[in-house]
TILUMVO-936859 format. One record per residue (C-alpha): residue number from 1; chain; x, y, z negated; residue in three letters. Coordinates in Angstrom, 2 decimals. Example, Ala and Ser with C-alpha at 12.3 -4.5 7.8 and 13.67 -1.06 7.14 Angstrom:
% TILUMVO-936859
 pos unit       X       Y       Z code
   1    A   12.30   -4.50   -7.80  ala
   2    A   13.67   -1.06   -7.14  ser
***
This chain:
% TILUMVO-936859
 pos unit       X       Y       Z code
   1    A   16.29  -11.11  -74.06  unk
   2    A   18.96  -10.48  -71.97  unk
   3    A   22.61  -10.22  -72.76  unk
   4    A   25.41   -7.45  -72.02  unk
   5    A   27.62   -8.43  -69.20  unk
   6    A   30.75   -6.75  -70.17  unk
   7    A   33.31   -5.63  -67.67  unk
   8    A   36.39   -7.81  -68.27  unk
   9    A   38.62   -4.66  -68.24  unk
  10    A   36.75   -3.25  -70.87  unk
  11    A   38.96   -2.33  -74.23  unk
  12    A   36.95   -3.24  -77.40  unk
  13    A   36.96   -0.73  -80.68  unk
  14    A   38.73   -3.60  -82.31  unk
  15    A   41.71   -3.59  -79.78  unk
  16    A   41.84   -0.31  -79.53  unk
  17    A   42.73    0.03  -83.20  unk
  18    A   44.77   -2.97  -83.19  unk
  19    A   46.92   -0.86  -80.57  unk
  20    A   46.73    2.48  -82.66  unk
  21    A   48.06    0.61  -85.88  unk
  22    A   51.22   -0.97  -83.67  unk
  23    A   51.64    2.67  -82.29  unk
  24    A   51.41    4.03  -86.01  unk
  25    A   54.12    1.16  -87.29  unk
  26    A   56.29    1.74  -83.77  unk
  27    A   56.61    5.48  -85.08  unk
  28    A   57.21    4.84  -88.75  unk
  29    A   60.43    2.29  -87.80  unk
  30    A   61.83    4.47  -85.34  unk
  31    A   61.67    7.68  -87.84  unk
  32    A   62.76    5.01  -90.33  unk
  33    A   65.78    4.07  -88.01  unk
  34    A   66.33    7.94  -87.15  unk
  35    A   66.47    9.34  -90.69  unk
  36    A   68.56    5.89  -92.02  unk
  37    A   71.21    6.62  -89.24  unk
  38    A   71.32   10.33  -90.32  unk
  39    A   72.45    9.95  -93.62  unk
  40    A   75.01    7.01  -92.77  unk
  41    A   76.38    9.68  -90.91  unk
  42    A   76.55   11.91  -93.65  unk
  43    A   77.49    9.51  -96.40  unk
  44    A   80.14    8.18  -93.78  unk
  45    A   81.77   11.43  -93.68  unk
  46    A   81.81   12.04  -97.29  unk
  47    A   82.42    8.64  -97.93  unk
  48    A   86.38    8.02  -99.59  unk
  49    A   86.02   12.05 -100.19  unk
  50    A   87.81   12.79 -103.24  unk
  51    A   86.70   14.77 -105.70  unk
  52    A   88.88   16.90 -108.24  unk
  53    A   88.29   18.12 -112.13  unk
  54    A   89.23   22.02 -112.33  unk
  55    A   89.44   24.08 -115.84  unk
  56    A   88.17   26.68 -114.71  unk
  57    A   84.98   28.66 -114.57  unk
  58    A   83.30   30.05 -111.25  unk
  59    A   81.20   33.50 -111.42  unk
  60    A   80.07   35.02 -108.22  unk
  61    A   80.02   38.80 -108.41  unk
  62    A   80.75   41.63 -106.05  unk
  63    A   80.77   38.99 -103.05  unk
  64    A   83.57   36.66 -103.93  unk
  65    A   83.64   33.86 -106.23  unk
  66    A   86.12   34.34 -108.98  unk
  67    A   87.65   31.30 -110.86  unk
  68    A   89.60   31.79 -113.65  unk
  69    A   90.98   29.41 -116.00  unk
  70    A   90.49   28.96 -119.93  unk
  71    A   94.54   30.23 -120.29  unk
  72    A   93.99   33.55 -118.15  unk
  73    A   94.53   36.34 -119.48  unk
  74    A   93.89   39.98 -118.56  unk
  75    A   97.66   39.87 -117.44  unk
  76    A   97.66   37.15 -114.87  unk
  77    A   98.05   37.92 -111.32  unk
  78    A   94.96   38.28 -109.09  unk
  79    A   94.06   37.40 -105.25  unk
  80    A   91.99   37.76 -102.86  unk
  81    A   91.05   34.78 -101.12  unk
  82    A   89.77   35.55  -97.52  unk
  83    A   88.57   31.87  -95.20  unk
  84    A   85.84   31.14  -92.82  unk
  85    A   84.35   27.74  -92.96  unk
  86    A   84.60   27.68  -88.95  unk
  87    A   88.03   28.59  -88.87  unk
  88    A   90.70   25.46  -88.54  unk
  89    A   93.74   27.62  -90.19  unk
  90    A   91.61   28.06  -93.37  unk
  91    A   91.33   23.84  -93.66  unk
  92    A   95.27   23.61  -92.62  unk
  93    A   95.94   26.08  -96.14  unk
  94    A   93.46   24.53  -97.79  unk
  95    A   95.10   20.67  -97.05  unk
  96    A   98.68   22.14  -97.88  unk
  97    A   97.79   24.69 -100.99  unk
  98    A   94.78   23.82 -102.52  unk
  99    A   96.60   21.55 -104.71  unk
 100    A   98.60   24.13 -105.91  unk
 101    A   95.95   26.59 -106.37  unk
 102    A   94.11   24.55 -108.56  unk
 103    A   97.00   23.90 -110.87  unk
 104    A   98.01   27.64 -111.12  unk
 105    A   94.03   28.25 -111.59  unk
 106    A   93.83   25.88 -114.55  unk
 107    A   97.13   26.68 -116.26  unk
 108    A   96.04   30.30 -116.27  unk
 109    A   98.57   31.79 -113.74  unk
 110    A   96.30   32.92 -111.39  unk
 111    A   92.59   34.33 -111.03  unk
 112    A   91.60   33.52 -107.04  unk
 113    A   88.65   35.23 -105.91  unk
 114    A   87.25   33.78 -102.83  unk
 115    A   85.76   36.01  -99.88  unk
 116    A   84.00   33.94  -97.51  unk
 117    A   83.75   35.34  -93.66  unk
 118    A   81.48   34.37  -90.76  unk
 119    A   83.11   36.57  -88.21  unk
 120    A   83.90   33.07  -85.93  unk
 121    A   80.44   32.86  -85.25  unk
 122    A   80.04   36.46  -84.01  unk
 123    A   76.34   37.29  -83.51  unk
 124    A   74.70   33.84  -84.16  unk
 125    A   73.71   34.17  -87.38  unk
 126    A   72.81   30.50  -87.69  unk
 127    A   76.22   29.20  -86.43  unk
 128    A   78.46   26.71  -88.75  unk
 129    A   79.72   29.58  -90.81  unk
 130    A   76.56   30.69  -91.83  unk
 131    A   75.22   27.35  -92.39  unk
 132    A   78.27   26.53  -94.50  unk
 133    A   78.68   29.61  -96.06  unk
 134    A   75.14   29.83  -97.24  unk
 135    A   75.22   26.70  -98.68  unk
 136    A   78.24   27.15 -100.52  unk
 137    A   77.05   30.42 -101.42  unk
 138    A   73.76   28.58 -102.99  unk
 139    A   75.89   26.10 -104.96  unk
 140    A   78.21   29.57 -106.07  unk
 141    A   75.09   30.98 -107.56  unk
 142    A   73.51   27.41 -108.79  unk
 143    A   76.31   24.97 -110.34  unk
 144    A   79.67   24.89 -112.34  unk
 145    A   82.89   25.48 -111.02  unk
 146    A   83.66   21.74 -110.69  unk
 147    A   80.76   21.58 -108.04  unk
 148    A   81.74   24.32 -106.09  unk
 149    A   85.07   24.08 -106.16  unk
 150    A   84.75   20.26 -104.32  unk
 151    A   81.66   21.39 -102.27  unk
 152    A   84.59   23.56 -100.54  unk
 153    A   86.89   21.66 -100.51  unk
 154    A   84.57   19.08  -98.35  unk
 155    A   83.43   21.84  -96.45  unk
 156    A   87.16   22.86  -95.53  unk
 157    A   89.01   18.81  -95.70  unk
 158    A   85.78   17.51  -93.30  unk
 159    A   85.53   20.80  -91.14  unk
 160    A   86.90   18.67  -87.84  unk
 161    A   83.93   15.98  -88.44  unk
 162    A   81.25   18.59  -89.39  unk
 163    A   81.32   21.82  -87.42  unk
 164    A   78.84   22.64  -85.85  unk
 165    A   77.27   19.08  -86.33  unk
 166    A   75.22   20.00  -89.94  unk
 167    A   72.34   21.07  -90.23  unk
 168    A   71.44   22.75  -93.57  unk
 169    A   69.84   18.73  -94.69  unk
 170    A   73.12   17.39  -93.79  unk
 171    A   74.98   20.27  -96.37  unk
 172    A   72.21   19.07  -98.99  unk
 173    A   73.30   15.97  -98.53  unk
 174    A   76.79   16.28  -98.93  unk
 175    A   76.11   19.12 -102.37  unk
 176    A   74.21   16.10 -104.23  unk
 177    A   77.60   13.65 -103.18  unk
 178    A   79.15   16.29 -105.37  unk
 179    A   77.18   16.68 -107.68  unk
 180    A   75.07   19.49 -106.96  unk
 181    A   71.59   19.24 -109.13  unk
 182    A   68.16   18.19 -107.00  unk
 183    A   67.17   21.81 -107.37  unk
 184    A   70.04   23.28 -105.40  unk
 185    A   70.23   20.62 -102.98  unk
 186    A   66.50   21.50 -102.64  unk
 187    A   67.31   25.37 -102.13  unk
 188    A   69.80   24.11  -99.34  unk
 189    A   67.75   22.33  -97.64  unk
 190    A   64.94   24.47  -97.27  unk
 191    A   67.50   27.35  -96.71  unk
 192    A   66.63   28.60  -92.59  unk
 193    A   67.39   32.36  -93.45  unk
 194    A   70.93   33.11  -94.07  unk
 195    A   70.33   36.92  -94.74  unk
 196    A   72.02   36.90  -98.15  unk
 197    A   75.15   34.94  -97.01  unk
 198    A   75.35   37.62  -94.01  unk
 199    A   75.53   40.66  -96.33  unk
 200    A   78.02   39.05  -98.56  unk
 201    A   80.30   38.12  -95.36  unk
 202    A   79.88   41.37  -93.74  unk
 203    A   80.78   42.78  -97.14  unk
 204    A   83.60   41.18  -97.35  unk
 205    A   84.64   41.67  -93.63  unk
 206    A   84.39   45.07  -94.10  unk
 207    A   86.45   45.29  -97.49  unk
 208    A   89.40   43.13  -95.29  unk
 209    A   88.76   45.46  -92.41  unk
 210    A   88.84   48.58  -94.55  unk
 211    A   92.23   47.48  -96.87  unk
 212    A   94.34   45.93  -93.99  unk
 213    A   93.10   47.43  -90.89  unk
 214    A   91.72   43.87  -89.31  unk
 215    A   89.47   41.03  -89.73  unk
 216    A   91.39   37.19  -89.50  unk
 217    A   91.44   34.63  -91.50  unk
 218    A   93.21   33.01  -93.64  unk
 219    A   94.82   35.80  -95.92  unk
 220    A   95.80   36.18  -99.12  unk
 221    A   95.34   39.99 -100.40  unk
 222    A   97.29   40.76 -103.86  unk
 223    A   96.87   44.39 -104.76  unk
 224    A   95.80   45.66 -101.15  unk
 225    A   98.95   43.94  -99.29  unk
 226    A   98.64   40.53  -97.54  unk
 227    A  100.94   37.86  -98.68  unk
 228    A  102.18   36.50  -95.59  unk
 229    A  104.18   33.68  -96.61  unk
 230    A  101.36   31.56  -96.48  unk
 231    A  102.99   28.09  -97.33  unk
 232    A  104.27   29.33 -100.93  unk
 233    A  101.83   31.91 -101.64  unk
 234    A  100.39   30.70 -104.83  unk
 235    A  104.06   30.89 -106.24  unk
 236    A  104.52   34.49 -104.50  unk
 237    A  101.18   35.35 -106.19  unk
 238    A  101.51   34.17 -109.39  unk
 239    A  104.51   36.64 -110.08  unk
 240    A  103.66   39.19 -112.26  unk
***
């Protein structure tokens, strides 16, 4: 009985697998790698982020997210709060009067009801104000007032590192640092049609639009008029 003579070129079944499985592992540690340096970069921006307590309850009705503190009462002065997450003016007010707002929020002085815009991305309807403002719109409908309320103001204090840099994982990411429950940070992620954010924007770009004659951001709107000193308006809009 004769044997085989096999062609020293010739790959056998058993090194053939051998090289699959390497391939296989190769893939798995460079995904590995991939997805690890992903969320550094994430938690890296987030990372020394402070977060802030508020008294205050959020409800999002009629397109805008109204908080109100325990202490208001149907006398205290009301705003309109108009922002786009894209826009750099909109994190400048929120750096130098956030702080402000909050307090006048949670000592009952103010109700602020806050109209998000995605006119800066003008026809791409998957642009960073649209990603940002359908996330934040998700956590608006899904979680308490403290969540949102710091979900924004990371969306707004971090806007220089994150535009147009997150993807709707990245936003996920950054809700749970917040603490956003797994089942909205689920919805965000998973969140590829921004439909509903676009009808509440347009809705509000059309109520600016139709009370003031013009679409910008930021303004402040109390009773139909813009407020236009802009570095003391929570004190010009908490008069009664």
């Amino acid at each position: 009985m004769s044997n085989k003579i096999k062609n020293p070129n010739e790959k056998s079944n058993g090194f053939l697998w051998a090289l699959l499985a390497v391939l296989v592992i190769a893939a798995v540690v460079i995904g590995y790698i991939a997805i690890s340096g992903k969320n550094a970069k994430t938690d890296k921006i987030v990372e020394g982020f402070q977060t802030q307590d508020i008294h205050a309850t959020a409800t999002f009705a009629n397109n805008a997210v109204e908080l109100k503190g325990d202490k208001a009462t149907a006398d205290t002065p009301s705003v309109e709060l108009y922002e786009d997450y894209s826009c750099p003016h909109c994190a400048e007010l929120a750096e130098a009067t956030d702080n402000d707002m909050l307090k006048a929020i949670d000592d009952g002085k103010l109700v602020v009801n806050v109209r998000t815009l995605s006119f800066l991305d003008g026809e791409n309807k998957d642009g960073h104000s649209h990603r940002a403002g359908g996330a934040a719109l998700i956590v608006a409908q899904n979680e308490n007032a403290k969540t949102y309320w710091n979900f924004r103001k990371l969306l707004l204090e971090k806007q220089k590192d994150i535009y147009a840099k997150w993807s709707m994982e990245d936003l996920s990411k950054a809700a749970k640092q917040v603490g956003a429950s797994d089942d909205t940070v689920a919805k965000i992620a998973a969140a590829t049609d921004h439909q509903a954010f676009t009808e509440v924007s347009t809705a509000n770009e059309k109520k600016l639009k139709d009370e003031t004659g013009k679409v910008s951001s930021p303004r402040i709107i109390k009773d139909g008029k813009d407020i236009d000193d802009l570095k003391n308006w929570v004190a010009v809009a908490s008069q009664k």
